[in-house]
KOLMAR-561642 format. One record per residue (C-alpha): residue number from 1; residue in one letter; z, y, x. Coordinates in steps of 0.25 Angstrom, whole numbers, m for minus. Each point is the difference from the previous one (the first is absolute). Example, Ala and Ser with C-alpha at 12.3 -4.5 7.8 and 13.67 -1.06 7.14 Angstrom:
<pts>
<pt 1, 'a', <31, m18, 49>>
<pt 2, 's', <m2, 14, 6>>
</pts>
This chain:
<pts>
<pt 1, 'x', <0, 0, 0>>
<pt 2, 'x', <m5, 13, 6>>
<pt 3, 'x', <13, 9, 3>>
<pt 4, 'x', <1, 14, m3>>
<pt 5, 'x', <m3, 5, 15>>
<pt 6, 'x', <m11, m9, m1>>
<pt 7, 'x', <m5, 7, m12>>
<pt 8, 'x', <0, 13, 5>>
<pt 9, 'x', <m6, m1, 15>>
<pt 10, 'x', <m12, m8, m10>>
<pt 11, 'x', <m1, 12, m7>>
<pt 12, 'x', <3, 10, 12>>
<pt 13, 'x', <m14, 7, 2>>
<pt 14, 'x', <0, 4, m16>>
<pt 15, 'x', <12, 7, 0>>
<pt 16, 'x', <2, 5, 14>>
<pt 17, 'x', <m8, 13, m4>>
<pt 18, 'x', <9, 3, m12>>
<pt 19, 'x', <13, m2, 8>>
<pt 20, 'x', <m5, 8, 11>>
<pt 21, 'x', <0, 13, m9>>
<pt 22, 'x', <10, m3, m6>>
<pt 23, 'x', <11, m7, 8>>
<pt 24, 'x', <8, 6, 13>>
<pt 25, 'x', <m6, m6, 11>>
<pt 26, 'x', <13, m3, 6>>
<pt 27, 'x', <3, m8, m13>>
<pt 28, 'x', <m13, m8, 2>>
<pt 29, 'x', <3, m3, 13>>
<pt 30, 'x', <15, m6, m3>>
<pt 31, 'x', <m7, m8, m12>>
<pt 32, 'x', <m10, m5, 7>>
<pt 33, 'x', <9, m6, 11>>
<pt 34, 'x', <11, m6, m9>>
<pt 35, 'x', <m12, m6, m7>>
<pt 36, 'x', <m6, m7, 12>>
<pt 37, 'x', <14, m4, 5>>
<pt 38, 'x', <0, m8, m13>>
<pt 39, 'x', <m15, m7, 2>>
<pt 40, 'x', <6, m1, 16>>
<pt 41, 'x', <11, m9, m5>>
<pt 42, 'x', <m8, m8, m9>>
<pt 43, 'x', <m11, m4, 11>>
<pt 44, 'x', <10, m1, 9>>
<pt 45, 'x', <6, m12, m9>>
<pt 46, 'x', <m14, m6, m6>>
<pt 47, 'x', <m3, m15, 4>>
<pt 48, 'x', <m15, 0, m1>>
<pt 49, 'x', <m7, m12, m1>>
<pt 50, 'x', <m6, m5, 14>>
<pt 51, 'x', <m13, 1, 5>>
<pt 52, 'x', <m8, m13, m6>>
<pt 53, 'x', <m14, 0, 6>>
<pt 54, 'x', <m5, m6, m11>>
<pt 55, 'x', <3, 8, m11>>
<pt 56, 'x', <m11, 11, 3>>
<pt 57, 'x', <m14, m2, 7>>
<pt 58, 'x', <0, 4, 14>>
<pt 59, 'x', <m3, 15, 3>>
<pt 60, 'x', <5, 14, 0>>
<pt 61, 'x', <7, 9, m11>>
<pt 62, 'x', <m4, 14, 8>>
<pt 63, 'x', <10, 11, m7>>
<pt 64, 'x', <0, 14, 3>>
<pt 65, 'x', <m4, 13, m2>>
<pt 66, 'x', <m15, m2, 2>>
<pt 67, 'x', <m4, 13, m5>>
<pt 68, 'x', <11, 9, 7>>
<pt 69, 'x', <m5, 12, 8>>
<pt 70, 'x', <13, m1, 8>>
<pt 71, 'x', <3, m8, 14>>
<pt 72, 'x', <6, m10, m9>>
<pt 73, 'x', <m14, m3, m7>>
<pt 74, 'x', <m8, 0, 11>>
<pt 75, 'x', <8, m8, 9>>
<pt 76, 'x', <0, m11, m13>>
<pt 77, 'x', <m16, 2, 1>>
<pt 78, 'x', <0, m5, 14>>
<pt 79, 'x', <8, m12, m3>>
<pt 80, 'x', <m9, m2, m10>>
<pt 81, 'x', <m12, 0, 8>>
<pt 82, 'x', <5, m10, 11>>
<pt 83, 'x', <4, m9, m13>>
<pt 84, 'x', <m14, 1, m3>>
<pt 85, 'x', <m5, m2, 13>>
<pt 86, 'x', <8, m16, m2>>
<pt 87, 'x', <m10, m4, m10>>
<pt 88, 'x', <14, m4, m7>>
<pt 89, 'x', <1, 1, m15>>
<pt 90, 'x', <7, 11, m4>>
<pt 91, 'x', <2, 11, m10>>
<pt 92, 'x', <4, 15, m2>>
<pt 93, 'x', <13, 4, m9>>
<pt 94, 'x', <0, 15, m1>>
<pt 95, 'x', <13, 4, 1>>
<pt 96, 'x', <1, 16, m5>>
<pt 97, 'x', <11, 8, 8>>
<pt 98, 'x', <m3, 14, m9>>
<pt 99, 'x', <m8, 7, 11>>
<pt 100, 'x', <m11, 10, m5>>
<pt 101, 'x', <m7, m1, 12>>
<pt 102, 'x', <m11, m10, m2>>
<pt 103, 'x', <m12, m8, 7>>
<pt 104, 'x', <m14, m7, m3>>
<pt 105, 'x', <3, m14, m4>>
<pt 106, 'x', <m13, m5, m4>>
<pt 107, 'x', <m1, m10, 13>>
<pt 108, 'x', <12, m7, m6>>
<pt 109, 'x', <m4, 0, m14>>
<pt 110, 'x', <m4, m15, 0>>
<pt 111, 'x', <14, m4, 7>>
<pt 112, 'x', <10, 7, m8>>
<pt 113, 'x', <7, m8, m11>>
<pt 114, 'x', <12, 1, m9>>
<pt 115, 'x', <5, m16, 0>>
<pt 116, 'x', <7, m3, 14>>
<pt 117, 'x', <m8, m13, 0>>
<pt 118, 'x', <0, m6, 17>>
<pt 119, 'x', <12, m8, 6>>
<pt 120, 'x', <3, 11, 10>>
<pt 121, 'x', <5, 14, m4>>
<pt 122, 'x', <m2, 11, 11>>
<pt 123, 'x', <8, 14, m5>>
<pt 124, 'x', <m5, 11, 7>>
<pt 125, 'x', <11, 8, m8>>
<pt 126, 'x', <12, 10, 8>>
<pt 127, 'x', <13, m7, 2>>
<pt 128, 'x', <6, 11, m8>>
<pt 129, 'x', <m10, m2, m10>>
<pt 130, 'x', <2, m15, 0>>
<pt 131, 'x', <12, m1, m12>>
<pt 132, 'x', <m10, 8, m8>>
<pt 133, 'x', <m11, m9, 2>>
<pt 134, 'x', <9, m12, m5>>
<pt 135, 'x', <6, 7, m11>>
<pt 136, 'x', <m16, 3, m5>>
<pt 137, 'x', <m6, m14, 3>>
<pt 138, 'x', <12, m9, m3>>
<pt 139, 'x', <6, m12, 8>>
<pt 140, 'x', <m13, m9, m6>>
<pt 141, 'x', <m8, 7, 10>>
<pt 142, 'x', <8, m5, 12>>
<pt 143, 'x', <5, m13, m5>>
<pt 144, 'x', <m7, m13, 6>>
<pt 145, 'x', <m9, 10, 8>>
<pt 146, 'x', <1, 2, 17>>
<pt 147, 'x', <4, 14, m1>>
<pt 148, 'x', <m3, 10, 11>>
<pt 149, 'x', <4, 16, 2>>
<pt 150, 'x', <m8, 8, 8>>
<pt 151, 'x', <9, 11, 3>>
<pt 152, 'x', <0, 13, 7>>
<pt 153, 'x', <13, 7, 6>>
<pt 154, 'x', <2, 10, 11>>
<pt 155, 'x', <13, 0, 7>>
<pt 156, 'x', <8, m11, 7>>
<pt 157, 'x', <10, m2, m10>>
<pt 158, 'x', <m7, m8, m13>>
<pt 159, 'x', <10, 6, m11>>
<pt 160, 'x', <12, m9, m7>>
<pt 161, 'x', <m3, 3, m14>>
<pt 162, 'x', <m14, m5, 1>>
<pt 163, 'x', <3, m15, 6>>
<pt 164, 'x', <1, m6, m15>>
<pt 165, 'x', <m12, 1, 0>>
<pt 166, 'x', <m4, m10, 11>>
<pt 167, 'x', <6, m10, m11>>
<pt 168, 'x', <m12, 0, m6>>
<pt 169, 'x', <m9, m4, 13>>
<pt 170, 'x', <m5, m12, 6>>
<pt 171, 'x', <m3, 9, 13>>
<pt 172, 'x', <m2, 16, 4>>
<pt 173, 'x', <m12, 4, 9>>
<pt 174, 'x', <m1, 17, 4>>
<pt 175, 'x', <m12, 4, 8>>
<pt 176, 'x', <10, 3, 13>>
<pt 177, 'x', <10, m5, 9>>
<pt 178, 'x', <8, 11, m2>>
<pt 179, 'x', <1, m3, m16>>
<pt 180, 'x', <1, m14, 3>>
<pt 181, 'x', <12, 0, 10>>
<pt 182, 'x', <8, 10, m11>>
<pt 183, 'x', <m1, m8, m10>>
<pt 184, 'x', <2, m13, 9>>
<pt 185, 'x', <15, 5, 1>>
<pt 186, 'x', <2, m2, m16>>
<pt 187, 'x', <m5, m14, m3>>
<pt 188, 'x', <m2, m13, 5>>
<pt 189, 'x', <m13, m4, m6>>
<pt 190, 'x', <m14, 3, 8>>
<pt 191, 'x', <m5, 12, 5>>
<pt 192, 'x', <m13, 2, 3>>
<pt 193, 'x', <m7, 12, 7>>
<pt 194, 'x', <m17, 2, m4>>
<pt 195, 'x', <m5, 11, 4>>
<pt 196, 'x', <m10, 7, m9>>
<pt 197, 'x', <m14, 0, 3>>
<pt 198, 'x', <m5, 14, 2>>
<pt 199, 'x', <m14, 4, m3>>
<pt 200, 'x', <m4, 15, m2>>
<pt 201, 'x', <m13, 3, m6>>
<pt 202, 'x', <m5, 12, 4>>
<pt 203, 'x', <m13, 10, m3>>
<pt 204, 'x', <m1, 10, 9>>
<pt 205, 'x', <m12, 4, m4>>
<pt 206, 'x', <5, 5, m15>>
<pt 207, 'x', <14, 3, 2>>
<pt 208, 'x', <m2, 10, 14>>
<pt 209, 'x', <8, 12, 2>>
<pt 210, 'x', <m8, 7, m7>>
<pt 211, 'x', <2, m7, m12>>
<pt 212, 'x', <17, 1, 0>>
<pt 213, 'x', <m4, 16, 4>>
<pt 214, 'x', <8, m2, 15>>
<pt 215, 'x', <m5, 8, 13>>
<pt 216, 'x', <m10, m7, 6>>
<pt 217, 'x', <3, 8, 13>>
<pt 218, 'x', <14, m4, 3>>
<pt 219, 'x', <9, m11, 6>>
<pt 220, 'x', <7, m6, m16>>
<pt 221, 'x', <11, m8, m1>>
<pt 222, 'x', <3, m6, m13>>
<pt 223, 'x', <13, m3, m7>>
<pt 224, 'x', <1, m6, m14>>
<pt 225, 'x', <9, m3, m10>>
<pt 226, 'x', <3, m2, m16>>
<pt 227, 'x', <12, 7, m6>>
<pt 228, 'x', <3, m12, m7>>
<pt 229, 'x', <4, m7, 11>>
<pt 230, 'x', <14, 3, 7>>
<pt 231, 'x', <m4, 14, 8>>
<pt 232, 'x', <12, m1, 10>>
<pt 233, 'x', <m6, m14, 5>>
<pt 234, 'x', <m13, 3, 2>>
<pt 235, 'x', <6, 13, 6>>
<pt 236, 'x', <m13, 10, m1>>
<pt 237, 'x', <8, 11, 3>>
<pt 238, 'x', <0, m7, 14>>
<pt 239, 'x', <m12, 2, 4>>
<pt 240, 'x', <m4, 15, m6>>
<pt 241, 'x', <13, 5, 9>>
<pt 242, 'x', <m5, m9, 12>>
<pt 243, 'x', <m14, 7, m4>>
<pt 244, 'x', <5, 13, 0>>
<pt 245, 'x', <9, m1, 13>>
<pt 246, 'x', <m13, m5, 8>>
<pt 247, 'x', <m11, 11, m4>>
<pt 248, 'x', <0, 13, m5>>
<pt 249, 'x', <m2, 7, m15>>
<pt 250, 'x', <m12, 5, 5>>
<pt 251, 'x', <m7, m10, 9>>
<pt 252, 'x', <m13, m4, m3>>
<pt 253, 'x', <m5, m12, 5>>
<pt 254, 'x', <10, m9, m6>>
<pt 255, 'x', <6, m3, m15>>
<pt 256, 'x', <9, m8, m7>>
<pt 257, 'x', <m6, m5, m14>>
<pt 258, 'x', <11, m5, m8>>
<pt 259, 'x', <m5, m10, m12>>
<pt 260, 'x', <10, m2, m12>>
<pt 261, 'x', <m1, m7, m14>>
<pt 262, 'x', <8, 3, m13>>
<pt 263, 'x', <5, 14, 5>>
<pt 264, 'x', <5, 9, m12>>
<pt 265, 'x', <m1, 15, 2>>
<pt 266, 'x', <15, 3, 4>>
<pt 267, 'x', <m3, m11, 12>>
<pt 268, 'x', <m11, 6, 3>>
<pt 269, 'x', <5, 15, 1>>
<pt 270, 'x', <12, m9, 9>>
<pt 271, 'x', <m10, m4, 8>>
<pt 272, 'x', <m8, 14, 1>>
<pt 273, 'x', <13, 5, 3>>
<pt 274, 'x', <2, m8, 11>>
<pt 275, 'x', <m14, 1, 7>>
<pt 276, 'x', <3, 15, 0>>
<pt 277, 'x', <m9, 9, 8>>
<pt 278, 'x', <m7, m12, 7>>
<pt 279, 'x', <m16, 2, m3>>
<pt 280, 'x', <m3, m14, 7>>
<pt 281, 'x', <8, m9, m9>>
<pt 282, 'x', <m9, m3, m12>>
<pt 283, 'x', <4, m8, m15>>
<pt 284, 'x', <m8, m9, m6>>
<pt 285, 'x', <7, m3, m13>>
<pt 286, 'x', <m8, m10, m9>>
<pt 287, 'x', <m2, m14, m1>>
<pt 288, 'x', <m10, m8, 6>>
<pt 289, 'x', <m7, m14, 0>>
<pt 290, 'x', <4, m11, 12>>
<pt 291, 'x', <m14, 2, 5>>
<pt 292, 'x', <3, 17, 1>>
<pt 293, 'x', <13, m2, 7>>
<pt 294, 'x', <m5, m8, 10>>
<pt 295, 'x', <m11, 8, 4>>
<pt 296, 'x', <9, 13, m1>>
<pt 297, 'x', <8, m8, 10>>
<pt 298, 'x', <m12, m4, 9>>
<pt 299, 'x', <m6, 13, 0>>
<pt 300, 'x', <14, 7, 5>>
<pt 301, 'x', <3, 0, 14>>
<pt 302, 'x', <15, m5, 2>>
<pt 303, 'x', <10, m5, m12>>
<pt 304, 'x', <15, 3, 1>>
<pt 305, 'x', <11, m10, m7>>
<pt 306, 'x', <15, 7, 5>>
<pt 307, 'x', <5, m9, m10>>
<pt 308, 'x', <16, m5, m1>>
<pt 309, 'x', <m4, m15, m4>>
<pt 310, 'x', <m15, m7, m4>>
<pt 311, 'x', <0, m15, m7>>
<pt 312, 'x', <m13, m1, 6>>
<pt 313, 'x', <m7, 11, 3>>
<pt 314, 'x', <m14, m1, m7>>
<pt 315, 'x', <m6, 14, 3>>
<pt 316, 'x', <5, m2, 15>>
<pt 317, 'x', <m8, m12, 1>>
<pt 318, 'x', <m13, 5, m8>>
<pt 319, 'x', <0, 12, 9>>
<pt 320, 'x', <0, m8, 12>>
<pt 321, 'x', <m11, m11, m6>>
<pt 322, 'x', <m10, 12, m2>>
<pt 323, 'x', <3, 5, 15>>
<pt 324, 'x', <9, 12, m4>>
<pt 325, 'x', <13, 3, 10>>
<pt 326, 'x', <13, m2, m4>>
<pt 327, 'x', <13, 6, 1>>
<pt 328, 'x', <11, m4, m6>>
<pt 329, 'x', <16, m4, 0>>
<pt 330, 'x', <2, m13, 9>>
<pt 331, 'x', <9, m6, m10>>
<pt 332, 'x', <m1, m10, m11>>
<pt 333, 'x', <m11, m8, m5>>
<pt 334, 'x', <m12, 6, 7>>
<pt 335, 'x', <6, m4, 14>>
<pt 336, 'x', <m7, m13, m3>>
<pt 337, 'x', <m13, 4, 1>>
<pt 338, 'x', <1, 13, 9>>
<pt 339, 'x', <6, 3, 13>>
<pt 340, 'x', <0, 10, 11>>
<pt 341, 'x', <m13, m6, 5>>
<pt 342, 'x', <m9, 1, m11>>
<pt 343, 'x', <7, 13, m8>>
<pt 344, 'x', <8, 12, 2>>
<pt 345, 'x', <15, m6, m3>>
<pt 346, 'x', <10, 12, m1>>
<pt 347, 'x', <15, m2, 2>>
<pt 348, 'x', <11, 0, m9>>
<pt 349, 'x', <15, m2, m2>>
<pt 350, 'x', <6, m8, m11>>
<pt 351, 'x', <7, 9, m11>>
<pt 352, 'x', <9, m4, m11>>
<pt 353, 'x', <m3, 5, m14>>
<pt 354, 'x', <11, 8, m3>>
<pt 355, 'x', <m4, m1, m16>>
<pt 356, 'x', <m9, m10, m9>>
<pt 357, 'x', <m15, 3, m1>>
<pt 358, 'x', <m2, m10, m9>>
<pt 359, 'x', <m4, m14, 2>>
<pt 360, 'x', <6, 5, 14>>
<pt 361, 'x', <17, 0, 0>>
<pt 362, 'x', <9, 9, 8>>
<pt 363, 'x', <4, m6, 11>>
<pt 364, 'x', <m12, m6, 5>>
<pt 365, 'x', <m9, 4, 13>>
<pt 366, 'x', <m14, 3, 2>>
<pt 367, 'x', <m6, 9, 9>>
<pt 368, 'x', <m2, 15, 3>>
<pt 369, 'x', <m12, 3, 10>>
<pt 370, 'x', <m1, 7, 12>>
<pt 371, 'x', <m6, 14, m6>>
<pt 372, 'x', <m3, 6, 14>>
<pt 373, 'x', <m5, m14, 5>>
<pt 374, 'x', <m10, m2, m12>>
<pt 375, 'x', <m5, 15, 3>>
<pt 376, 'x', <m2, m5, 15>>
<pt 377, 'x', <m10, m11, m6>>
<pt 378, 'x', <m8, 11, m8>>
<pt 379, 'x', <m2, 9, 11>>
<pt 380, 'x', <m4, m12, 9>>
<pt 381, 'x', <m9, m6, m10>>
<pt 382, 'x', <m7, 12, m5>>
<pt 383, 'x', <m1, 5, 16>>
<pt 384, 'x', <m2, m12, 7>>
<pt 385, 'x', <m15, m7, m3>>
<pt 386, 'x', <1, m13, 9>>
<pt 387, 'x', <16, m2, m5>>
<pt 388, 'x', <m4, 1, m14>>
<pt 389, 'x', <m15, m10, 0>>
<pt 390, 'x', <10, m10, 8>>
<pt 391, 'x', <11, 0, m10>>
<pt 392, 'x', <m10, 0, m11>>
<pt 393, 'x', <m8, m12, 5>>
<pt 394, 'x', <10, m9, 2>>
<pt 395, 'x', <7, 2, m12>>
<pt 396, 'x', <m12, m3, m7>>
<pt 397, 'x', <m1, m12, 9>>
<pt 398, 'x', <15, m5, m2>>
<pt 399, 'x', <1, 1, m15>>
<pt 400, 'x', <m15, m6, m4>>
<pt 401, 'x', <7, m12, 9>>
<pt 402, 'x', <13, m1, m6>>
<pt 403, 'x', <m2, 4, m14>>
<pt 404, 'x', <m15, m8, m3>>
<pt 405, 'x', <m3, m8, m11>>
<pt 406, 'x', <m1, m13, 9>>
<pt 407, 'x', <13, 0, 5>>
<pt 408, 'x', <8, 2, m13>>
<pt 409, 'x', <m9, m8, m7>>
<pt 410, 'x', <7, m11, 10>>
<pt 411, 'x', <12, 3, m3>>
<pt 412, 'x', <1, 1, m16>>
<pt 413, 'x', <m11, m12, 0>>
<pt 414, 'x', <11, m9, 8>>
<pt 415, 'x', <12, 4, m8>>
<pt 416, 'x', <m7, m3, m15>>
<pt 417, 'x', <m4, m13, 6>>
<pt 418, 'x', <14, m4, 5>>
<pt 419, 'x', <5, 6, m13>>
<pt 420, 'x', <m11, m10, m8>>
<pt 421, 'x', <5, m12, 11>>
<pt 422, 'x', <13, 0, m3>>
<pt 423, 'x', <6, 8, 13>>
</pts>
């Protein structure tokens, strides 16, 4: 019998806009925690019925947010595409997170279904997301089915209130080390690291500069975000200070073009405010296709990420794949494809938050980048010909080894076939 937290996550996206205007937001956010505290408690203490192989045909249930413009839905279009690479049987479960930025789905069209029909279920779903998706499909999704969570974190320590929902899995994979070696520390079942495979479609000859309408004279570096994601992670006010420490308001043969998505007028004048007298930084505020994006980053000359933590770090490793300098924080998940060699690592320093930013608690570390270091890296790059072609080059070459179809095709064709064997 469905429960009455049940109930209302089911019926979440329908009323969320109502009891946003109408409900404090502090309310909402008290309600919302003592309600999952009550599905936590419930999965915590579910007894599924065990994998059977032969209660489903073999395949693939593929659920996740296929047609999600955010880093989520892409990332969930790239496992999909190695899945596809098997030749495996599988299917697509849509699974909606409210987002109102959308993508062309037309190639999945012929793959996505409603009934979760294979033996194997792969949740490309957020752990802090992962009590709501149970709540909405019902313990008959998982039951008698191998049950796998592909899941994205980006600090060391995997939060407590969360592990309940491991109860629910036969095994955990994340596209990084760094992920996997968090949540290793909060279960005893496996843990697999598969990486994504990146490929980064580009047309240059469409989407140049002058289509985004940026200098086609000066040295560019690129920094992007969405302000639907969490702005004090991804830390883009990092790199507009190093930006401004390493060249003047005036200089004309270098800029800063700054990408965002979903940005109200009151973040905007925010933002406006904070760029201030500098005629070489330049917005570009509206959303873009995959295809655009790339190309807006292959056509720039350096891209900066002073981020605190990454998960992965899916732009990092596009920028790189299409020849693109990087300079970012050596810390967290994009260590594992990025080094001193092959990218421009800046310092940093652990720091404790000293208040939640949610998902992220007070009390745990990320990192704060070296501001002056990152600024070093911009003057070198944009100053420095030889420095810049060398990095860019084998950057390209590292990531097109480590993060090609082939090799990550291995990796996910083994582990279904051990999953199928029995091991």
């Amino acid at each position: 019998m469905e429960s009455i937290s049940e109930m209302v996550v089911r019926h979440s996206e329908k009323i969320k806009p109502i009891l946003k205007k109408t409900v404090p937001k502090p309310l909402l956010r008290y309600a919302k925690k003592r309600m999952f505290q009550q599905i936590y408690g419930q999965i915590n203490s579910l007894k599924l019925q065990p994998y059977s192989s032969e209660a489903f045909p073999v395949g693939v249930n593929l659920i996740g947010p296929i047609d999600s413009a955010t880093g989520l839905g892409q990332s969930f279009r790239l496992v999909e595409g190695v899945v596809r690479e098997l030749g495996c049987p599988y299917l697509i479960r849509n699974y909606e997170q409210g987002t109102r930025n959308r993508v062309q789905i037309t190639e999945y069209e012929g793959f996505i279904q409603k009934e979760l029909r294979y033996a194997i279920n792969l949740w490309h779903v957020n752990p802090s997301e992962f009590a709501e998706a149970y709540s909405l499909f019902g313990r008959e999704a998982f039951d008698q089915r191998y049950n796998i969570a592909f899941w994205l974190w980006e600090l060391e320590d995997f939060p407590d209130e969360w592990v309940p929902c491991i109860n629910l899995l036969d095994e955990i994979w994340t596209p990084s080390e760094f992920i996997s070696r968090a949540i290793r520390k909060k279960t005893k079942k496996p843990v697999y690291t598969v990486p994504y495979c990146i490929s980064a479609k580009v047309d240059r000859k469409q989407f140049d500069r002058r289509y985004f309408h940026v200098p086609e004279d000066r040295f560019l570096f690129l920094v992007m975000y969405d302000f639907q994601s969490i702005a004090e992670r991804k830390n883009p006010d990092g790199a507009i200070r190093a930006f401004q420490m390493a060249f003047s308001p005036t200089q004309k043969d270098v800029g800063l073009v700054i990408k965002v998505n979903s940005a109200d007028k009151e973040k905007l004048s925010q933002l406006q405010k904070r760029i201030g007298e500098y005629q070489n930084i330049f917005l570009l505020n509206r959303n873009m296709e995959k295809v655009e994006v790339n190309s807006l980053i292959a056509c720039m000359d350096a891209y900066v990420s002073l981020h605190r933590a990454e998960g992965f770090g899916l732009v990092l490793a596009e920028a790189m794949w299409n020849g693109v300098p990087v300079i970012a924080t050596n810390w967290s998940a994009n260590t594992g494809f990025m080094n001193s060699d092959v990218a421009c690592m800046v310092s940093c320093k652990q720091v404790r938050l000293e208040r939640d930013i949610p998902p992220y608690k007070k009390g745990n570390y990320w990192a704060d980048p070296d501001i002056k270091e990152a600024a070093g890296y911009m003057k070198r790059l944009s100053s420095d010909p030889e420095y810049r072609s060398r990095i860019a080059e084998r950057g390209c070459e590292y990531v097109r080894n480590r993060l090609q179809m082939e090799s990550i095709k291995k990796i996910m064709e083994e582990r279904l076939r051990d999953i199928e064997d029995g091991r």
